[in-house]
C-alpha positions in Angstrom: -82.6 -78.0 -33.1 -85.4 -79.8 -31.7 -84.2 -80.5 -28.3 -83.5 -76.2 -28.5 -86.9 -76.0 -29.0 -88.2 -77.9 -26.2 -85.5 -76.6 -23.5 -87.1 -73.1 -24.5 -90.7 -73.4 -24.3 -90.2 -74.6 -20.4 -89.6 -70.7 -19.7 -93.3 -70.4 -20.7 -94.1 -71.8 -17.4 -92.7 -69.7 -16.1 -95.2 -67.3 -13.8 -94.0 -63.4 -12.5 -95.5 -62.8 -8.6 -96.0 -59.2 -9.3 -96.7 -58.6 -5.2 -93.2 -60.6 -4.1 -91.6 -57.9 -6.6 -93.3 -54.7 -5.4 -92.6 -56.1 -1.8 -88.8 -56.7 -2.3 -88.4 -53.5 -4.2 -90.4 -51.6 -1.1 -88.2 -53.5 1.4 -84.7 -52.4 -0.7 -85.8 -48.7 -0.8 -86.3 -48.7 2.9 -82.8 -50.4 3.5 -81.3 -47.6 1.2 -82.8 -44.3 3.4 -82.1 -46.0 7.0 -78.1 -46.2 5.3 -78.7 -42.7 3.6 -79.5 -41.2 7.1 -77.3 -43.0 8.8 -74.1 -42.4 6.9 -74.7 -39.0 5.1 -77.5 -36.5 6.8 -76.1 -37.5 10.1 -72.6 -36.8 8.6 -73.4 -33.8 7.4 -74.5 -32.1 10.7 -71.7 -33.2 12.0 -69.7 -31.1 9.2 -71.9 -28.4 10.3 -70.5 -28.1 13.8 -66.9 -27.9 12.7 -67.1 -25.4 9.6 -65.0 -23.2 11.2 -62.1 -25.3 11.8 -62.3 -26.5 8.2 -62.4 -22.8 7.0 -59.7 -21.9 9.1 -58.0 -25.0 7.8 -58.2 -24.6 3.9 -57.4 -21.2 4.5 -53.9 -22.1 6.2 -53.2 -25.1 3.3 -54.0 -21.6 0.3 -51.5 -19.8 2.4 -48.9 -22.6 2.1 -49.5 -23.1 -1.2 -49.5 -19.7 -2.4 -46.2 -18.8 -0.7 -44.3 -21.6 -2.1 -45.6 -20.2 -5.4 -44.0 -16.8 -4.2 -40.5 -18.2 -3.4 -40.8 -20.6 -6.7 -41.4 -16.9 -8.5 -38.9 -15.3 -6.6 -36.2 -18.1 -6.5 -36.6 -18.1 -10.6 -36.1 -14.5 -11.0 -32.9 -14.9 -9.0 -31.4 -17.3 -11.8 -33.4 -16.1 -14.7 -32.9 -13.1 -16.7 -34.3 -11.4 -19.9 -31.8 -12.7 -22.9 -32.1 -13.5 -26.4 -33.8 -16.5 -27.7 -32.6 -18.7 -30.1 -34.7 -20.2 -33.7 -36.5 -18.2 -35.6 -36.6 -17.2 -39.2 -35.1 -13.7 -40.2 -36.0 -12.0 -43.3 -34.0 -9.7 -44.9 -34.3 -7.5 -48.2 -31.1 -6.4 -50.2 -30.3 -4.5 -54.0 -29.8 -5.9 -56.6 -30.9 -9.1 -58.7 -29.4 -12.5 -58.2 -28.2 -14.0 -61.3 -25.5 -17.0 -59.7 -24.8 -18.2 -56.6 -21.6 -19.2 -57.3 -18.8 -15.9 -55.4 -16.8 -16.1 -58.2 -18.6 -13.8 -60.4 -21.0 -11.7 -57.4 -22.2 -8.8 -59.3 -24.6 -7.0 -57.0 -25.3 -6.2 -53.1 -28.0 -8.9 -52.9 -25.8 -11.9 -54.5 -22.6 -10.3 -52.2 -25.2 -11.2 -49.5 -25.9 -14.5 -50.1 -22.2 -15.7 -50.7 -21.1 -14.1 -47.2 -23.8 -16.2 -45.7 -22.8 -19.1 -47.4 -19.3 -19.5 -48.3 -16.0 -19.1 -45.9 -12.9 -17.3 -46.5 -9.4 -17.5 -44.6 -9.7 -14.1 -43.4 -13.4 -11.7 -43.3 -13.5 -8.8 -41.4 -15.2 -8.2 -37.7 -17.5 -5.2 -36.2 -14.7 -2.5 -35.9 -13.6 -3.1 -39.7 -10.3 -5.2 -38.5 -9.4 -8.3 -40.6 -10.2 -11.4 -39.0 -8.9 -15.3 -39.2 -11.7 -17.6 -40.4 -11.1 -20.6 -41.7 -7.4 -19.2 -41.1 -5.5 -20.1 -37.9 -2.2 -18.3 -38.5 0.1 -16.3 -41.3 3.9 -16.4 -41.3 5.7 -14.0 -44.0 9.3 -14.6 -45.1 12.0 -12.3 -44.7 11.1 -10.8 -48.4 8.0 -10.2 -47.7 6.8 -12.2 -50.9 6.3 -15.6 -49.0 3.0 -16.2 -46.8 1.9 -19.5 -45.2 -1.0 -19.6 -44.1 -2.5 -22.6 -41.7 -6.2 -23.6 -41.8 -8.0 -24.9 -39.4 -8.4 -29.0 -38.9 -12.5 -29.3 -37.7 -14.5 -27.9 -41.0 -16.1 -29.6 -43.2 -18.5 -28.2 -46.2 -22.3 -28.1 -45.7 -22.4 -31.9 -47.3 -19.9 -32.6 -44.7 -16.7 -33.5 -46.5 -13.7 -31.9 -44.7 -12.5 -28.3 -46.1 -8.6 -28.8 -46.8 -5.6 -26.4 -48.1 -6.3 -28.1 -51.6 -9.6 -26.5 -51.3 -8.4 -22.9 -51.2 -5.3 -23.9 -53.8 -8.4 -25.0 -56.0 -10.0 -21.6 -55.9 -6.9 -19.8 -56.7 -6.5 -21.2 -60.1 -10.1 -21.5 -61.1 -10.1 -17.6 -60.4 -7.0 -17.1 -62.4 -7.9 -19.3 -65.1 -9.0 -16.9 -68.1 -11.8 -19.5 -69.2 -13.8 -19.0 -65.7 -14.2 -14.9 -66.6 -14.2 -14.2 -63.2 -13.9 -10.7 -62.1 -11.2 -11.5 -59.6 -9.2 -12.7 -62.1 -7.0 -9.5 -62.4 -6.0 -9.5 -58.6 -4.2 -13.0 -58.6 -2.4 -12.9 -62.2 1.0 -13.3 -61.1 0.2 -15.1 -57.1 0.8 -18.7 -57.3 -0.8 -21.1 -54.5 0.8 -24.4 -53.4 -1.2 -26.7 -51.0 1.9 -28.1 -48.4 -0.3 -30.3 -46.3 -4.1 -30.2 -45.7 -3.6 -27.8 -43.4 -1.3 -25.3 -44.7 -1.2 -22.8 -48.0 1.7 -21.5 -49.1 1.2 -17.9 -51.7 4.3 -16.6 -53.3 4.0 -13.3 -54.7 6.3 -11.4 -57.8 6.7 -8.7 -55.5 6.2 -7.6 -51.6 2.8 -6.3 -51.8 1.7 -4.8 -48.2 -2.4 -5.3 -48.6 -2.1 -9.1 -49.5 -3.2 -10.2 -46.0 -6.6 -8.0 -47.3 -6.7 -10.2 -50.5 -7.5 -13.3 -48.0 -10.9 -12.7 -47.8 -12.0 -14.3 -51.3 -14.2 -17.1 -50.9 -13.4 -20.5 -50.7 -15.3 -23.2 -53.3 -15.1 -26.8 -53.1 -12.9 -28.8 -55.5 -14.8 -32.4 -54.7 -18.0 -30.7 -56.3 -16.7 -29.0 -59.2 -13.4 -30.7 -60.2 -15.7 -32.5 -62.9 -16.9 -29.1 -64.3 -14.8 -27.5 -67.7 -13.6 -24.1 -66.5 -15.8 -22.2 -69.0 -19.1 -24.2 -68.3 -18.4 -23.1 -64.2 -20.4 -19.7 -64.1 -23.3 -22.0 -65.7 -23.3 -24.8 -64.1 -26.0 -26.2 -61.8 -23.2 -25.1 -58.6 -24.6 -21.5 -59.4 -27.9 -22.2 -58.9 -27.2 -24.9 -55.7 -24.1 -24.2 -54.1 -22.4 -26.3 -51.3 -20.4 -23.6 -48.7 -19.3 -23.9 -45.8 -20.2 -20.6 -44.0 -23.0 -20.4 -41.5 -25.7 -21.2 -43.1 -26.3 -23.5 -46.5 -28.7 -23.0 -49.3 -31.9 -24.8 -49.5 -33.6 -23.3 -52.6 -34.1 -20.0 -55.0 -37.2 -18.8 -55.1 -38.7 -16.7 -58.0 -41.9 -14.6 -56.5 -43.1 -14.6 -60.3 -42.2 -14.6 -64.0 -42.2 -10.9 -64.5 -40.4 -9.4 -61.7 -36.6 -9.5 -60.5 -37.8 -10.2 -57.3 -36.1 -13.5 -55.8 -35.8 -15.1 -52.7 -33.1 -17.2 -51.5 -33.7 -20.0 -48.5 -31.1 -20.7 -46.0 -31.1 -22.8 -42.8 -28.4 -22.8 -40.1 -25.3 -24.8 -40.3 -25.4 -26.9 -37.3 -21.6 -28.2 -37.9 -20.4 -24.6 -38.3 -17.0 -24.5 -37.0 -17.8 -21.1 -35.3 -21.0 -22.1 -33.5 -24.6 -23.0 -35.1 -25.9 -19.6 -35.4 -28.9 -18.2 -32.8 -31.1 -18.4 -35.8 -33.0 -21.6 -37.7 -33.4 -20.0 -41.1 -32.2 -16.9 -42.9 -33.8 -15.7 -46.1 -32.4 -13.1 -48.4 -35.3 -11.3 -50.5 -33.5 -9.7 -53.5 -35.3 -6.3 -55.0 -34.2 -4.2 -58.2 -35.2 -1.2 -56.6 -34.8 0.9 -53.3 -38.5 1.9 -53.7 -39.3 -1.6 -53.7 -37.5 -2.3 -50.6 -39.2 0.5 -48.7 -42.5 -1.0 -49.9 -41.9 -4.3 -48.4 -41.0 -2.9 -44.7 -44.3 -0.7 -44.7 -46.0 -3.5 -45.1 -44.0 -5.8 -42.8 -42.9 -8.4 -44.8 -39.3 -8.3 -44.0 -37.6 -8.2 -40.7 -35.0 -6.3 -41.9 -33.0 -4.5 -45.1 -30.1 -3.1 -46.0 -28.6 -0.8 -49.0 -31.0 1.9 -48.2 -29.8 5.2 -49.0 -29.8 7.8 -46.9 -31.5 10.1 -49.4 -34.7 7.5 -48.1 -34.3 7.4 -44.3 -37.6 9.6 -44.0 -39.5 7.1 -45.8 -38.4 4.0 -43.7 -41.5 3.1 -41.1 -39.6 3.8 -38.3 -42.5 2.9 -35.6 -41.8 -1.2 -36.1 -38.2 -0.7 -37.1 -34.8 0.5 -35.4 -32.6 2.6 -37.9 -28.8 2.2 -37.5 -26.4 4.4 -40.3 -22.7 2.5 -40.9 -20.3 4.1 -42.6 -18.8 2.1 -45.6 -15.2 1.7 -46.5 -15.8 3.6 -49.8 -16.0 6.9 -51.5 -18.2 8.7 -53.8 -16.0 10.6 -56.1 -16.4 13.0 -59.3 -13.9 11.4 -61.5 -13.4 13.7 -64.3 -11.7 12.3 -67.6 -8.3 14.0 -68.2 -8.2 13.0 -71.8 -11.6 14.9 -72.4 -10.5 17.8 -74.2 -11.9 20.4 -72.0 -10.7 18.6 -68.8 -6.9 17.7 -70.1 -6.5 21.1 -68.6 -5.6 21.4 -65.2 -7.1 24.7 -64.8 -10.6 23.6 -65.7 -10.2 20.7 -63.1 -9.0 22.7 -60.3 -11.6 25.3 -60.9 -14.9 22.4 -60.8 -12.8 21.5 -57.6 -13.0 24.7 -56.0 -16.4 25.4 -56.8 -18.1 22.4 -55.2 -19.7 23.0 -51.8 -19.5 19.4 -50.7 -20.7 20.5 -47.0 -24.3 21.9 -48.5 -23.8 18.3 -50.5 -23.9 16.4 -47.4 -26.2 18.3 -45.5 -28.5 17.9 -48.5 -28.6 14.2 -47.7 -29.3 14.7 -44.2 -25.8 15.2 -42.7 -25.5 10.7 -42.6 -22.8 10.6 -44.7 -18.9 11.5 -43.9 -16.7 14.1 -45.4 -13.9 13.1 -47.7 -11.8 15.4 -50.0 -8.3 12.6 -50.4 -8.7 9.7 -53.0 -8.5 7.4 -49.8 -10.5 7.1 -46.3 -9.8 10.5 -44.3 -9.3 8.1 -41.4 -7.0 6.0 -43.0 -4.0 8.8 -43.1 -2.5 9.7 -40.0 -0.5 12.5 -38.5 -1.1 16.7 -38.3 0.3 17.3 -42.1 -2.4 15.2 -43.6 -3.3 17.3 -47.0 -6.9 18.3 -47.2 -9.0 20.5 -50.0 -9.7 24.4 -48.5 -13.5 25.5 -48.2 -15.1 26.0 -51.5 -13.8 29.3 -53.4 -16.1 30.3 -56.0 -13.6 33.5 -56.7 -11.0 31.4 -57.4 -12.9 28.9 -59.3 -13.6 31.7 -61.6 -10.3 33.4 -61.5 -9.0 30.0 -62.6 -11.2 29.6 -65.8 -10.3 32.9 -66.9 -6.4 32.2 -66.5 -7.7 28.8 -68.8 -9.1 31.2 -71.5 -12.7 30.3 -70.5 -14.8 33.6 -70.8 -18.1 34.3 -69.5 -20.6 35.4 -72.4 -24.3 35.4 -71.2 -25.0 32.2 -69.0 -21.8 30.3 -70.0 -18.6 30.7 -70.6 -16.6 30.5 -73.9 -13.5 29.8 -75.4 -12.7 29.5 -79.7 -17.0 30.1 -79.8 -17.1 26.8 -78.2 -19.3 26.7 -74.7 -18.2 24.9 -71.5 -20.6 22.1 -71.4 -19.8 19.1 -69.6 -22.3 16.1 -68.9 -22.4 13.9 -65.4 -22.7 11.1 -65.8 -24.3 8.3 -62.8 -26.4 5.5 -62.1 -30.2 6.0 -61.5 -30.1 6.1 -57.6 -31.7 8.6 -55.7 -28.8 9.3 -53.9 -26.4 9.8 -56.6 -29.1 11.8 -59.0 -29.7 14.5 -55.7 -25.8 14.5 -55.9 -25.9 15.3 -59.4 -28.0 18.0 -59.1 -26.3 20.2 -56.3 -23.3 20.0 -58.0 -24.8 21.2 -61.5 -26.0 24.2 -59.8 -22.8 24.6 -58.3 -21.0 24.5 -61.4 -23.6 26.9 -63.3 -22.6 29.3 -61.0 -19.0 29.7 -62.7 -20.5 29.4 -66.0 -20.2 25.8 -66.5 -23.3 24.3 -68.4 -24.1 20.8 -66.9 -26.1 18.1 -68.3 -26.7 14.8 -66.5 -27.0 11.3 -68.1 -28.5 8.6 -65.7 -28.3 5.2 -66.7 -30.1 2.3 -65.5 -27.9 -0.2 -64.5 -31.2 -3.0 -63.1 -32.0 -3.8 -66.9 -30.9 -6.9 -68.8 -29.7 -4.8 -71.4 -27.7 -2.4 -69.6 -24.1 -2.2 -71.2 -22.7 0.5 -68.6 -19.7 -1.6 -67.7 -19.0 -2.4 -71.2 -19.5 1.5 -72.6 -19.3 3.8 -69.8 -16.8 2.5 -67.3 -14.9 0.1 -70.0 -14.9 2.8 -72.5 -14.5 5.6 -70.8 -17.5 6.6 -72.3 -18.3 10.1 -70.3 -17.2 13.5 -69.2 -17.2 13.5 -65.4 -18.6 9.9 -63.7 -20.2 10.2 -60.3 -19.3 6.8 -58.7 -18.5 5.2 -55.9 -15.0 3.1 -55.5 -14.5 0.7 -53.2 -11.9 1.9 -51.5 -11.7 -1.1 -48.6 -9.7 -1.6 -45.0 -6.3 -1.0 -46.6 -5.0 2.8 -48.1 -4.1 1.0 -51.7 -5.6 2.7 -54.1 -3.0 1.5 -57.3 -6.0 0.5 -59.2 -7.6 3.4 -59.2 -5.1 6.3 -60.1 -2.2 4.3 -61.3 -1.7 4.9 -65.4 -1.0 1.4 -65.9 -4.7 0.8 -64.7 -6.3 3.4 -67.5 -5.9 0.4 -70.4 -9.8 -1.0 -70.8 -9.8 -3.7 -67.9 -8.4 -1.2 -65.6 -9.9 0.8 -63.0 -8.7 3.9 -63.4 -11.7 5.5 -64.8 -10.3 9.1 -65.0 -7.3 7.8 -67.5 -5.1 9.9 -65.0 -1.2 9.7 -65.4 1.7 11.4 -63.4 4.8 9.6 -62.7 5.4 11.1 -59.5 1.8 9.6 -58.1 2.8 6.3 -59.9 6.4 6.2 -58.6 4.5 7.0 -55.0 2.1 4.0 -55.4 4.3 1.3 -56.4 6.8 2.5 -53.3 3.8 2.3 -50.6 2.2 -1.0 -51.5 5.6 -2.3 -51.2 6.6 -1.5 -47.7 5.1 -3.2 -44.8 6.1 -0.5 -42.5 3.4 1.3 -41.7 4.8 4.4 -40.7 6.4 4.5 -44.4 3.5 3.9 -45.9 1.7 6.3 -44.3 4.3 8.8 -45.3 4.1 7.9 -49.0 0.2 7.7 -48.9 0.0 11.9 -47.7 2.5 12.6 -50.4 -0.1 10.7 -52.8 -2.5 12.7 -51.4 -1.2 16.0 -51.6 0.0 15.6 -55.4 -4.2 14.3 -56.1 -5.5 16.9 -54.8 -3.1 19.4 -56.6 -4.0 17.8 -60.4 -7.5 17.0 -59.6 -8.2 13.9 -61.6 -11.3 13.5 -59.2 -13.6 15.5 -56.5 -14.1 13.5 -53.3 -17.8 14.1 -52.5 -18.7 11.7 -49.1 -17.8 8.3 -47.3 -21.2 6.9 -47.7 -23.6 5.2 -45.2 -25.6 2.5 -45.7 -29.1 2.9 -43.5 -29.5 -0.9 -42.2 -33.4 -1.5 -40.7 -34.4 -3.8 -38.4 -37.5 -5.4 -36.7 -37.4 -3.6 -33.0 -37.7 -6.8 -31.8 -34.2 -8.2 -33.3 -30.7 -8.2 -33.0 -28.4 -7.9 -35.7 -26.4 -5.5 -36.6 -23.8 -3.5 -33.7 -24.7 -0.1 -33.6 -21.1 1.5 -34.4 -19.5 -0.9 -36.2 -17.2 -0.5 -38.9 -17.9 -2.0 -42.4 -15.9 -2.6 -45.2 -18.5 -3.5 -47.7 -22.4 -3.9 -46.9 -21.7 -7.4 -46.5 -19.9 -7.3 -43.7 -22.8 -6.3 -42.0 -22.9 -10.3 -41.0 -19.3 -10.2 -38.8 -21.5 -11.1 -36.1 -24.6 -12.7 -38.0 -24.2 -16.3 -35.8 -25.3 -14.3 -32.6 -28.6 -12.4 -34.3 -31.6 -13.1 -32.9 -35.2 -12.1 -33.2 -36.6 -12.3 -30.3 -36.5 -11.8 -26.3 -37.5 -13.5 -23.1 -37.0 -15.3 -20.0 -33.5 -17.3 -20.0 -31.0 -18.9 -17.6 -28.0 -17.2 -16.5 -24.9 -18.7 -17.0 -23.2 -20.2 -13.5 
């Protein structure tokens, strides 16, 4: 430290020549303006004397640049178009409250919805209402007609990618049939057994021919490897209904609840990028579920959705159709007046005929803004073919009345009478807006004979609603405005056969005749269609004679979209609302510039 100390204090000997400094520093600034003047002012004049060829230049080198910017422009347009644009989140709302996930016991549009998004089926149906191979590559039917093998196809796998095999399908037959499960499509595959023959191939053997089966197809397929382990009666609640595995185009990610007190749900999906057919355009899909049409018209004015379906068309004026596009489809069903033949007024075919004569169902449809399609037959007016097809005359009040008379029904004051007892009859319906404006025209109607109407609505939304259990179940009503699927096929055995009128049947109107029943059986066991057809008009004719129920309309559903997207084909041909997504892997949401395809 000491010698530190000395080395230092030699620097204090150290004496600054202030005038060597300022003369250096006067001699460097002199250096620096000779090489300024030299090497920049001098430059600079010279700049001066050739501006114009450096103008002249940088205006040719903009020129060049700017035209290859032109032919980069117009060279792009040549290969570029405006397309579609994949990715993208589309938002849809739908009826109804979801209760399961699991297809096996779908109860309402919105949980329909979410199963045809997620599950597959061998066969579905495409845009113009024509059944269609899905996870099905081929059928073969024996020579009795009660045989079908069906071959799947080898590349699909569920969303947790194990491979989708015949055992798969054979699985789902017998959870479905087995009475513990309580699924809904139980009564459909009673007597069809299913026999896995390789992974690949199915084979169904029926008691009887049976022309729709190929229609029967479309059920949805579930996947044995997830719920072998699950008892048949804990299925409907295990934690499969709440997070399913499918393997449709797009899988679940989560159920949303918006809060505790409302049925309003959302359920998040994200495209299947393994999906056999082709990852769809869009990333994510979500299904908002709503217990009300009102609420469904709410959510588009204020632009949460980017679409909806199951909108009446009783409410096309209130749909904000400045941000959306509006496209009607028909659906393969029909709202009918079934009226109860073992009511005592209506056992008498007098009384039937007569409410059939007096209903104007032309003012009916015009009332709901001329959407919907006429149909007077107890199956699709499209579906029978040929110039004998049977239809129901204009509506005749004269004969209406002329026909209650002959049925000992006389007028005295407002009504008519018969043994001092009035004829009163109630409709009964749903609370929809569609169906209660139905319900009113035709009471008017029918007060016009002398019929007094009342109308029950019941609220089907509720927990506690029991309407399947004493209204449809127990025949619990005088005439039931309804609408019966009636689907892609003309067999309607369910509906008006009289085996069907026990309580797990559908034959709501408890009608019998042996001639209709001998006329059923015969058509759904021919597969030539030329027979059937024949059979089907004799049907037909023989309905409309007995009246067991009034054909009112072939409803529409009113689907909304964002103006922006692409969903669902303008003209298409629907089955049921959720066939809306035959075509759902090529929606999009949005437009731009793309690439044309070489």
């Amino acid at each position: 430290m000491e010698d530190d100390t000395r080395g230092w204090k030699k620097f204090d000997r150290i004496k600054l020549d202030r005038k060597q400094l300022a003369k250096r520093v006067k001699k460097a600034e002199g250096a620096t303006q000779r090489h300024a003047h030299r090497f920049v002012i001098r430059r600079i004049d010279n700049i001066r004397l050739v501006t114009r060829e450096i103008t002249v230049w940088l205006l040719l080198v903009g020129a060049m640049i700017a035209g290859l910017g032109l032919q980069l422009m117009w060279g792009q347009d040549s290969y570029m178009t405006e397309g579609r644009q994949d990715g993208g989140t589309y938002v849809e709302g739908a009826l109804g409250s979801i209760d399961t996930l699991n297809p096996l016991f779908v109860s309402t549009s919105a949980e329909a919805s979410v199963s045809r998004l997620i599950f597959s089926s061998l066969y579905d149906y495409d845009t113009t209402g024509s059944i269609h191979q899905d996870v099905a590559t081929g059928m073969k039917i024996d020579a009795s007609g009660q045989v079908y093998t069906v071959t799947i196809r080898d590349d699909i796998s569920w969303h947790d990618n194990t491979p989708l095999t015949s055992k798969d399908i054979v699985y789902t037959i017998n959870l479905i049939k087995n009475p513990l499960v309580r699924s809904p499509l139980r009564v459909n595959w009673l007597d069809v057994s299913a026999k896995a023959i390789d992974n690949e191939t199915v084979e169904f053997t029926l008691p009887a021919t049976y022309a729709a089966f190929p229609y029967a197809l479309t059920f949805p397929i579930l996947p044995e490897h997830v719920l072998k382990t699950v008892m048949p009666g804990a299925v409907r609640e295990s934690t499969f209904s709440r997070n399913p595995v499918g393997s449709g185009p797009f899988s679940f990610r989560r159920l949303q609840s918006a809060d505790g007190l409302s049925a309003h749900k959302t359920v998040h999906l994200v495209a299947s990028p393994s999906y056999y057919d082709g990852k769809p355009k869009l990333d994510r899909f979500e299904i908002h579920a709503y217990d009300t049409e009102e609420a469904i018209i709410q959510a588009l004015k204020s632009r949460e959705l980017s679409g909806a379906s199951d909108i009446s068309v009783s409410a096309f004026d209130d749909i904000p159709k400045g941000a959306y596009n509006v496209t009607p489809q028909a659906i393969n069903s029909g709202t009918y007046l079934l009226l109860n033949t073992t009511n005592p007024i209506l056992k008498d075919e007098k009384v039937r005929q007569a409410l059939q004569a007096a209903t104007d169902t032309v003012a009916l449809r015009k009332a709901l803004g001329g959407q919907v399609l006429p149909l007077d037959l107890p199956v699709l007016n499209s579906q029978l073919k040929g110039d004998d097809v049977p239809h129901l005359g204009p509506v005749d009040v004269m004969k209406a009345q002329a026909l209650l008379d002959e049925a000992g029904w006389k007028m005295s004051g407002s009504y008519r009478v018969k043994d001092q007892q009035t004829l009163e009859l109630t409709i009964t319906t749903t609370k929809d807006k569609e169906y209660q404006l139905s319900a009113d025209i035709v009471a008017k109607q029918w007060q016009r004979i002398g019929v007094k109407v009342n109308q029950k609505s019941v609220d089907t939304t509720t927990v506690s609603s029991t309407f399947v259990q004493d209204t449809l179940q127990g025949r619990n009503f005088d005439i039931l405005l309804y609408e019966l699927a009636i689907g892609a096929d003309p067999d309607v055995y369910a509906y008006w056969h009289s085996s069907q009128t026990g309580q797990s049947g559908y034959n709501f109107a408890n009608y019998s005749n042996k001639t209709v029943d001998a006329t059923l059986s015969s058509a759904r066991s021919r597969l030539e269609p030329e027979l059937r057809n024949a059979k089907y008009k004799q049907f037909a004719k023989q309905w409309l004679a007995d009246a067991p129920g009034i054909g009112l309309y072939q409803p529409v559903m009113v689907y909304v979209s964002n103006k922006n997207a692409q969903t669902v084909k303008e003209g298409s041909t629907l089955v049921s609302s959720a066939d809306r997504y035959a075509n759902v892997q090529y929606w999009t949401i949005g437009g731009g510039k793309v690439y044309k395809t070489p």
